[in-house]
C-alpha positions in Angstrom: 5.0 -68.2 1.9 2.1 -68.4 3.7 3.3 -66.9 6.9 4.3 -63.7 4.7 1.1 -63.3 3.2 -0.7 -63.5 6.8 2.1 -61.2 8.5 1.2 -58.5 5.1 -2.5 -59.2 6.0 -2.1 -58.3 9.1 -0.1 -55.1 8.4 -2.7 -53.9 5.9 -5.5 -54.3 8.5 -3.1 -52.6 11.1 -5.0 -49.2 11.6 -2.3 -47.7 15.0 -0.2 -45.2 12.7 -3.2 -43.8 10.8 -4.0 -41.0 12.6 -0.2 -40.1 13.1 0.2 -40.0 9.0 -3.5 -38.2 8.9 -2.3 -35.3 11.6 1.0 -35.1 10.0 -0.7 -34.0 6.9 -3.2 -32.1 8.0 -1.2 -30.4 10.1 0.6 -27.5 8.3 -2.6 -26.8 6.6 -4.0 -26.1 9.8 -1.4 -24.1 11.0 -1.1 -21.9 7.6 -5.0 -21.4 8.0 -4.3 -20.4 11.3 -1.4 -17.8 10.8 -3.1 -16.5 7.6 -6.3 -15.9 9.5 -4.3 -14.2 12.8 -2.4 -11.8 10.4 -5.4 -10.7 8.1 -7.9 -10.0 11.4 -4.5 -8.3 12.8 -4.0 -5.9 9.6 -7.8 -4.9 9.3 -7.6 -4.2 13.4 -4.8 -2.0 12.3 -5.9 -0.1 9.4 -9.6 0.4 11.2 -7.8 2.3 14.4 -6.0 4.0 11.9 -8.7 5.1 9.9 -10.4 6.5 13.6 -6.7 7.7 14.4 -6.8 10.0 11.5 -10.3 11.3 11.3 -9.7 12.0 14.8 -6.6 14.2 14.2 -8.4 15.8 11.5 -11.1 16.6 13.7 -9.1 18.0 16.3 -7.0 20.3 13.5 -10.3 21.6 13.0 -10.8 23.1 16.1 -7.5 25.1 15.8 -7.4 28.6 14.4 -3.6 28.0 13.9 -1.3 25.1 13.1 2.2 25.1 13.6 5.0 22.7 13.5 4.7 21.7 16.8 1.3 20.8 16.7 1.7 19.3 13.5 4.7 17.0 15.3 2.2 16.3 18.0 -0.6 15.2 16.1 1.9 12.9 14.3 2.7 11.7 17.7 -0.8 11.2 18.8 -1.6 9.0 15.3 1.4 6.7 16.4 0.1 6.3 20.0 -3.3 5.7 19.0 -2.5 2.0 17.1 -0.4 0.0 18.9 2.3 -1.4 16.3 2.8 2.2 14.5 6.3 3.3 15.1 7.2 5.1 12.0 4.5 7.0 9.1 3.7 10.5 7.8 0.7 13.1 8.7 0.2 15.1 5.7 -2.6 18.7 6.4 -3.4 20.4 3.2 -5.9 23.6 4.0 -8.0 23.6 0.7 -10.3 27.1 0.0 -12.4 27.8 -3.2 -12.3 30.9 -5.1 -14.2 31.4 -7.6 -15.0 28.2 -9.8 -11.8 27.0 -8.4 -10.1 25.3 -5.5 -6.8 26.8 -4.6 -4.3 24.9 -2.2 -3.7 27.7 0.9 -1.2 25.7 2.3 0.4 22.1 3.0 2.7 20.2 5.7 4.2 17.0 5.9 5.6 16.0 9.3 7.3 12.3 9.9 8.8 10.0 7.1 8.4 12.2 3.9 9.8 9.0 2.0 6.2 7.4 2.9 4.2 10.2 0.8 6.4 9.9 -1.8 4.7 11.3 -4.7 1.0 10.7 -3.9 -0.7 13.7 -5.3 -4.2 14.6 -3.4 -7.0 14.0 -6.2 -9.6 16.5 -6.4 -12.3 14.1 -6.1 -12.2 14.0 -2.0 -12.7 17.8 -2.0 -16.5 17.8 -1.3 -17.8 21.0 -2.8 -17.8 24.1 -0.8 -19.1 27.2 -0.8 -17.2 30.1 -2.6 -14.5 31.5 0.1 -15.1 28.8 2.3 -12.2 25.8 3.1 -11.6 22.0 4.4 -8.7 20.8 5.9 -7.3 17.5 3.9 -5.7 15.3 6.7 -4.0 12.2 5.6 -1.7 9.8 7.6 0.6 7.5 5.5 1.6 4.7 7.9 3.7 1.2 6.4 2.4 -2.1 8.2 5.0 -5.2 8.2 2.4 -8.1 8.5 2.4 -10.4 11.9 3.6 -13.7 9.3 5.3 -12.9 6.1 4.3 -14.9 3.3 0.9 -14.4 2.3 1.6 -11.5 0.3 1.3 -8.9 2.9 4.6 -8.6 3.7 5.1 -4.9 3.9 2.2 -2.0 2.8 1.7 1.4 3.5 -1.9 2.5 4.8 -3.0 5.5 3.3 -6.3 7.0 4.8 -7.7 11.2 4.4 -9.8 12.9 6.3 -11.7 16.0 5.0 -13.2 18.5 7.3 -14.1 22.0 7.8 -12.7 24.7 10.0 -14.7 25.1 12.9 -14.3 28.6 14.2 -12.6 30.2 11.5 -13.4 30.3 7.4 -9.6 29.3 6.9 -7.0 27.8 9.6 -3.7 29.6 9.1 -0.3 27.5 9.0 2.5 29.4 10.8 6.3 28.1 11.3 
């Protein structure tokens, strides 16, 4: 009997396996902090280049006198290109004029995955005000972002980010097939 209790004795004082059963708890908490930490930097890295993306693209529809499909398809293209993982989103211009005490939609466009717009309506609160007969050019890109690690509750979300500027060398840019 005594020879057990010296041999348990010893066992209890035996300190080889505890940093094994430390590390092996610690461990996944480590490595969920890690991955949770890698996916949130990677989705704000995304949505700030495509915030630039799409004030950029605004910016350089405001330069045009005329938009088209093509160039509508094109600056769709150049908001993909821009950020990295993009392969798939929507570019929605809206040309936006004031007459009278009133704003009056001149014209819109979607190009890309219309299913991503859905039914987001523009609110008149990003309209700054503007002059009577003047008009800003709405540009919003809708782009969906599958997160790096599922599981954190970011699986799958659509950015949504507008741009509002003014024509630059005409009152109102005209939208031609």
């Amino acid at each position: 009997m005594n020879t057990q209790r010296r041999g348990l004795s010893a066992w209890i004082r035996d300190q080889r396996g505890a940093s094994a059963v430390e590390f092996a708890l610690f461990a996944p908490v480590l490595l969920m902090l890690l991955l949770g930490s890698v996916t949130i930097f990677h989705m704000f890295r995304t949505a700030q280049n495509l915030e630039k993306a799409t004030y950029t693209v605004g910016d350089i529809l405001s330069r045009q006198t005329v938009v088209s499909n093509d160039v509508m398809t094109n600056m769709l293209s150049l908001t993909t290109h821009s950020v990295a993982i993009v392969r798939d989103g929507a570019l929605r211009v809206t040309s936006i004029s004031r007459v009278g005490s009133g704003l009056v939609v001149d014209w819109t466009k979607t190009v890309g995955k219309t299913a991503a717009v859905g039914n987001t309506a523009l609110p008149l609160s990003v309209v700054p005000d503007i002059a009577n007969g003047d008009s800003v050019l709405v540009t919003e890109t809708f782009v969906p972002y599958s997160a790096l690690v599922s599981g954190f509750g970011l699986d799958q979300i659509t950015f949504h980010y507008r741009a509002v500027q003014r024509p630059r060398f005409v009152g109102s840019i005209v939208f031609k097939n």
